[in-house]
C-alpha positions as CSV (number, residue, x, y, z in Angstrom):
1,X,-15.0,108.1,109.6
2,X,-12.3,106.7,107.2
3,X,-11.5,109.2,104.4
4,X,-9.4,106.4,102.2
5,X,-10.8,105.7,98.6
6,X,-11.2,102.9,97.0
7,X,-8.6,101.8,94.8
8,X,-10.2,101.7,91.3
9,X,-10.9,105.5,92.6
10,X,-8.2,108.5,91.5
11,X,-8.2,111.2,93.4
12,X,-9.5,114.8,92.2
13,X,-8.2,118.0,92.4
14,X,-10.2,120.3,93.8
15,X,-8.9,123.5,92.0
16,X,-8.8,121.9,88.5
17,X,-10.8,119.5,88.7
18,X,-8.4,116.7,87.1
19,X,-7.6,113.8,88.6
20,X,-4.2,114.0,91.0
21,X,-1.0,112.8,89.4
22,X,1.2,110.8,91.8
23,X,3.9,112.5,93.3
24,X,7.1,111.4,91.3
25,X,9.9,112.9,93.2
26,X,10.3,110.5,96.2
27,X,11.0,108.0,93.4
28,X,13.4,110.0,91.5
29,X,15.6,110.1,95.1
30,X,15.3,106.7,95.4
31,X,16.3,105.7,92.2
32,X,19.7,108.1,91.9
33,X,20.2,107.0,95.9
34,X,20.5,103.7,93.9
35,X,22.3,104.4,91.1
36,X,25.4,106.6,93.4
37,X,25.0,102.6,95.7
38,X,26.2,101.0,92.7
39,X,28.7,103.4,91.6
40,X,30.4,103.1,95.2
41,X,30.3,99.7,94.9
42,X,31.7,99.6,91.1
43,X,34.6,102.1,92.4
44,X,35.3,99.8,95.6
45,X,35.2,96.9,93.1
46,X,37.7,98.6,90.5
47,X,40.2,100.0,93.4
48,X,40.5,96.2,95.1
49,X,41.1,95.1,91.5
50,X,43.5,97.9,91.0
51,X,45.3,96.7,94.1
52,X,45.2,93.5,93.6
53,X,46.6,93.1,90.0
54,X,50.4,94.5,90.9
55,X,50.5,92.1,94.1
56,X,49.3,88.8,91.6
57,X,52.0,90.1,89.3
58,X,54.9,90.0,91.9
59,X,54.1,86.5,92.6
60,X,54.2,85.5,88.4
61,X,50.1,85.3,88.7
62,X,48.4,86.8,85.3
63,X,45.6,89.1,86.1
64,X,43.0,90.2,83.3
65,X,39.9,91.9,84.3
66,X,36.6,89.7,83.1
67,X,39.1,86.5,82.5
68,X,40.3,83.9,84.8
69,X,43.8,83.8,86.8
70,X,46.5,82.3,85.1
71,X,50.2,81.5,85.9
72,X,52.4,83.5,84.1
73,X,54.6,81.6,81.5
74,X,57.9,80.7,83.1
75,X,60.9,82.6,82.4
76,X,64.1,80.1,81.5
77,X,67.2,82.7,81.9
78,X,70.3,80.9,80.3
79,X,73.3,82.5,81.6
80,X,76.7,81.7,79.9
81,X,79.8,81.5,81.7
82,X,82.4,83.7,81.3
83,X,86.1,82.9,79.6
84,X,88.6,83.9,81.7
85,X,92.2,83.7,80.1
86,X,94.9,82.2,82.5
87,X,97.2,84.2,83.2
88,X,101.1,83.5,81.7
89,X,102.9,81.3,83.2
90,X,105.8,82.8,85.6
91,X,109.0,82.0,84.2
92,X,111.5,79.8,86.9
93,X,112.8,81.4,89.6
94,X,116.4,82.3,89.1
95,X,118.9,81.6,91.5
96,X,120.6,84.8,90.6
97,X,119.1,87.5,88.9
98,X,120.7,89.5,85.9
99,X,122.7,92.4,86.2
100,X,120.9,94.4,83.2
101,X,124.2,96.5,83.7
102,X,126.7,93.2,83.1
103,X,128.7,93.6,80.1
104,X,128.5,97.2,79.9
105,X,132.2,98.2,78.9
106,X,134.1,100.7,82.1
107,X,137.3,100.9,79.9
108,X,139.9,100.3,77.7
109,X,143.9,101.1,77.4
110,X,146.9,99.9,76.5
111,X,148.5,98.2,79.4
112,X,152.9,98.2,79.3
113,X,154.6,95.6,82.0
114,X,158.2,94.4,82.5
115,X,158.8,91.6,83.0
116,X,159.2,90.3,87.2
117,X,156.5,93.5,87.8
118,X,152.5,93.3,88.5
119,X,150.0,95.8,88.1
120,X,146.5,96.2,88.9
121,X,143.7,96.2,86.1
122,X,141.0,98.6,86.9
123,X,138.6,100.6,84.8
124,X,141.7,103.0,84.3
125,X,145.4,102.5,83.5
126,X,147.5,102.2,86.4
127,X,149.8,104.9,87.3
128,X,153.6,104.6,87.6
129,X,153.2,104.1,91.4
130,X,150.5,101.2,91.3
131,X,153.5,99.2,89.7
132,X,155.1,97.0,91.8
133,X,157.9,94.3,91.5
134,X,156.9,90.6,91.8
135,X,153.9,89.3,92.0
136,X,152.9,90.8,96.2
137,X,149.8,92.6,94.7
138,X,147.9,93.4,91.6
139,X,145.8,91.4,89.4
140,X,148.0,90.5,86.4
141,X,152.2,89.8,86.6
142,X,154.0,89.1,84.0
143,X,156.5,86.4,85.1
144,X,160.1,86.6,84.0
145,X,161.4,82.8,84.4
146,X,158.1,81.2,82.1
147,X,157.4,84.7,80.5
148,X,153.6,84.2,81.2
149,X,151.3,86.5,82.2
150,X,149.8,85.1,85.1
151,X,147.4,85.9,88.3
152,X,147.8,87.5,91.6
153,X,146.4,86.6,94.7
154,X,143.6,83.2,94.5
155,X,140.5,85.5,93.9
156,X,141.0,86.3,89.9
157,X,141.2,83.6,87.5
158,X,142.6,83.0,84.1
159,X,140.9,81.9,81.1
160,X,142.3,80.7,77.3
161,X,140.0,82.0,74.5
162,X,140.0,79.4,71.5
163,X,142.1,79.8,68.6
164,X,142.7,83.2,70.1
165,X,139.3,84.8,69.2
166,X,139.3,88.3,70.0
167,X,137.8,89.1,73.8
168,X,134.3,89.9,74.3
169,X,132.1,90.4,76.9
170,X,130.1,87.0,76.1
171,X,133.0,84.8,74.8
172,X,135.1,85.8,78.5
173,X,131.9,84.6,80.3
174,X,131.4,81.4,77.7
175,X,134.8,80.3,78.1
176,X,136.1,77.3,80.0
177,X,139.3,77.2,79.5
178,X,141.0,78.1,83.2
179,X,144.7,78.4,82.6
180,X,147.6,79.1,85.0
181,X,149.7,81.6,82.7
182,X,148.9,83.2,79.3
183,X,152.2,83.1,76.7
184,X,153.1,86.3,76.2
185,X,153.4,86.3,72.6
186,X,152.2,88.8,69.8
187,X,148.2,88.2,69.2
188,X,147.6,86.3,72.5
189,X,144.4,86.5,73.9
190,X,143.0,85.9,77.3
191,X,140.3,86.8,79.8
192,X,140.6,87.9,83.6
193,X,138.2,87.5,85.7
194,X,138.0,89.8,88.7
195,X,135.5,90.4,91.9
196,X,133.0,92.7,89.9
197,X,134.6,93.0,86.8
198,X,135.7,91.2,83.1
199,X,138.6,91.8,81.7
200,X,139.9,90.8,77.9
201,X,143.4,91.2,77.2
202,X,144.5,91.0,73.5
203,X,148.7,90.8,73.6
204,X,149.6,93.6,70.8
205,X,153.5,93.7,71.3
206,X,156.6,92.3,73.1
207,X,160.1,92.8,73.6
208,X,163.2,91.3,71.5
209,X,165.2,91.9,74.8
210,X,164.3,88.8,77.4
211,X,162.7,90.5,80.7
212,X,161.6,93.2,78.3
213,X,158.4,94.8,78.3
214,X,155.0,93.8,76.9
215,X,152.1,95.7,76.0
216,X,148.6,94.0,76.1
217,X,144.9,95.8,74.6
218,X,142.7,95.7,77.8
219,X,138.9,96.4,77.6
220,X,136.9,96.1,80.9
221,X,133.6,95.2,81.5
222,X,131.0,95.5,84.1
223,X,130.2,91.5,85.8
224,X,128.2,90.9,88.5
């Protein structure tokens, strides 16, 4: 025989006599089985979002969580080009470059010739043997038949100085004036130009005697 009840029947407890309360704990499981479901599926939900939102951002996607995607306002970068100065312009090439040495002074001395003798003009005075008669060798002889001072050899040459202005470096290398013989005469000047060197020559005294000697202010000067 069937021992189910009706349902409009409760059942009774047969200690107390009450009527039987439903058990309530199967539901309880049930409910927190349900409620630790939706938490899983809520943390799931919130790590794929978590993911998501930095990879949406790398391609310029907005992300906002309970809003709709949007692009992400373009970014216009301006960039302005840079001023560069140009450099100076080189000066012309030189066909030969200057000696910053040229014009420096080697020496200066009072130089005494007779007349049919040369001599050599260096950065010193010559000695008594460097004096020789005629005009075989040296740079400067002083010639007894035109009493000139004139040059030895075809290397050195001669130059005038206008209105006798006193020798400098610049004024011998300005100077046009190429001259065969100087006039040996009191306050004559002149330049001589030798392989290396510049040479000014200021006459400063000569002889009453013909064929006498002559003295002549030298200054010499580096020249490339």
């Amino acid at each position: 025989m069937s021992s189910a009840l009706p349902d409009d029947v409760k059942p009774v407890n047969a200690n107390t006599g009450s009527v039987a309360q439903p058990v309530k704990e199967p539901r309880r499981r049930r409910v927190a089985s349900a409620l630790r479901d939706i938490k899983d599926i809520l943390t799931s939900i919130t790590g794929i979002i978590m993911v998501a939102v930095p990879a949406l951002a790398t391609l310029g996607i907005g992300v906002a969580v309970g809003h709709s995607i949007a692009p992400a306002p373009a970014t216009t970068v301006t960039q302005t080009p840079s001023v560069v100065a140009a450099p100076p312009a080189a000066p012309p090439p030189s066909s030969t470059a200057a000696n910053p040495l040229d014009g420096k002074q080697l020496g200066a001395y009072d130089l005494t010739l007779v007349s049919g003798y040369s001599a050599p003009i260096g950065t010193n005075a010559p000695t008594q043997q460097q004096f020789v008669v005629g005009n075989g060798s040296g740079d400067l002889y002083s010639d007894p038949n035109y009493s000139l001072f004139t040059v030895v050899g075809t290397t050195n040459k001669l130059f005038k100085l206008t209105d006798n202005a006193t020798p400098t470096y610049a004024g011998c290398k300005a100077t046009t004036i190429f001259t065969g013989g100087i006039p040996i005469v009191t306050g004559t000047t002149f330049c001589l130009a030798e392989n290396g060197r510049m040479v000014g020559g200021t006459v400063t005294a000569t002889s009453h005697v013909v064929g006498g000697p002559s003295t002549v202010g030298i200054i010499v000067w580096q020249d490339s």
